[in-house]
C-alpha positions as CSV (number, residue, x, y, z in Angstrom):
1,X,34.8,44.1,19.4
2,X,32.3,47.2,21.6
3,X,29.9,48.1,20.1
4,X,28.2,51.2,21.7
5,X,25.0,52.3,20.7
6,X,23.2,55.7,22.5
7,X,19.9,57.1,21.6
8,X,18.0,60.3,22.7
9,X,14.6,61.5,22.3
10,X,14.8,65.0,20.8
11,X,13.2,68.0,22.4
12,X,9.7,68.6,20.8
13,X,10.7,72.6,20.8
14,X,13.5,72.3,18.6
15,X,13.5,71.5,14.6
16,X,14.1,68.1,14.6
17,X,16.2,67.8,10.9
18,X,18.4,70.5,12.3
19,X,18.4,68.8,15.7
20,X,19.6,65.2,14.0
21,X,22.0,67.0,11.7
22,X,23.7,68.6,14.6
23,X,24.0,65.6,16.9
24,X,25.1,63.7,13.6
25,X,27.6,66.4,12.5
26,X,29.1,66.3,15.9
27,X,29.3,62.7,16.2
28,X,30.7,61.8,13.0
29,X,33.0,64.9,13.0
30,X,34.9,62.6,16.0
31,X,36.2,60.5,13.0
32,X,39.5,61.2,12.8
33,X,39.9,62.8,16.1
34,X,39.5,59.7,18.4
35,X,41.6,57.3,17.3
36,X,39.7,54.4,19.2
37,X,36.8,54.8,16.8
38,X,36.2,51.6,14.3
39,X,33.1,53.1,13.1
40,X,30.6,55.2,13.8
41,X,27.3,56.2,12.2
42,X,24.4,58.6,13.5
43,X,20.8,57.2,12.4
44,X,17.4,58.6,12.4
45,X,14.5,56.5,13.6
46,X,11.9,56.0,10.8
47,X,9.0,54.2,12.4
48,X,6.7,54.6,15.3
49,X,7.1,57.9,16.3
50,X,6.1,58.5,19.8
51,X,7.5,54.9,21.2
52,X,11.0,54.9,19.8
53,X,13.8,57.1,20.3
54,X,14.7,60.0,17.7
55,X,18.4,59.5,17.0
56,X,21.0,57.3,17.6
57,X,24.7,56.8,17.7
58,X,25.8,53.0,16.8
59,X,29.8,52.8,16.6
60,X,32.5,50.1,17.2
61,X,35.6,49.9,19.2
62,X,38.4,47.2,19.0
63,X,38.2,47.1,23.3
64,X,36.6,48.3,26.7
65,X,40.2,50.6,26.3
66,X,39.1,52.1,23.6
67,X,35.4,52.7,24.2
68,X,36.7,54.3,27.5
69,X,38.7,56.6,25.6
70,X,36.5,58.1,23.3
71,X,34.6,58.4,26.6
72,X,36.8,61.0,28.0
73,X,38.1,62.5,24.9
74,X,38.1,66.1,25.1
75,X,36.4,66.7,21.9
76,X,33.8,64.1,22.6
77,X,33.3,65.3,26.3
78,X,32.6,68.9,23.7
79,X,29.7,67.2,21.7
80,X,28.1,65.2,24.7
81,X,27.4,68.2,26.5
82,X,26.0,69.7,22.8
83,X,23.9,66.8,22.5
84,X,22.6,67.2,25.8
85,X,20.9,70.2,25.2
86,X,18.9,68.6,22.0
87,X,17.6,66.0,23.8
88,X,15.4,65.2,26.9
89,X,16.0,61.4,27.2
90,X,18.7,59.4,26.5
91,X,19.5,55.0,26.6
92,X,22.5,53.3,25.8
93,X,24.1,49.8,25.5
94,X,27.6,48.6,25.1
95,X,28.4,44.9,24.4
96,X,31.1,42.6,22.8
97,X,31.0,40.1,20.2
């Protein structure tokens, strides 16, 4: 199992709620579409604002295969570049259990 997990800090001129609602709609709206996806879940950070990140994707793939294509999927290649106008940093981790 991948699991892939990517979080951004949100840009401090945009609302955040509507910001996070965006990035989550987009994300979670690849349900479906990507067939590599195991799960996926967009979560809002909640404590110590100012040090942590904003937002974050945390999803699960069966394989490197699949995490690779839900990295070039069309429609995800669509919300990535979305997202990157929301955000001004970004971090991310994949790893296998």
């Amino acid at each position: 199992m991948i699991h892939h997990v990517v979080s951004w800090t949100l840009r401090e001129d945009l609302d955040r709620a509507t910001s996070v609602e965006r990035i989550r709609e987009l994300l979670v709206g690849l349900i479906g579409t990507v067939g590599s996806i195991r799960s996926l879940e967009v979560v809002e950070n909640v404590a110590y604002p100012g040090k942590n990140q904003d937002v974050a994707v945390v999803a699960t793939f069966d394989d490197l295969a699949g995490l690779d294509e839900y990295q070039v999927h069309p429609e995800h290649q669509a919300a990535a570049a979305e997202i990157r106008g929301l955000v001004t940093g970004r971090a991310a981790i994949d790893w296998e259990s």
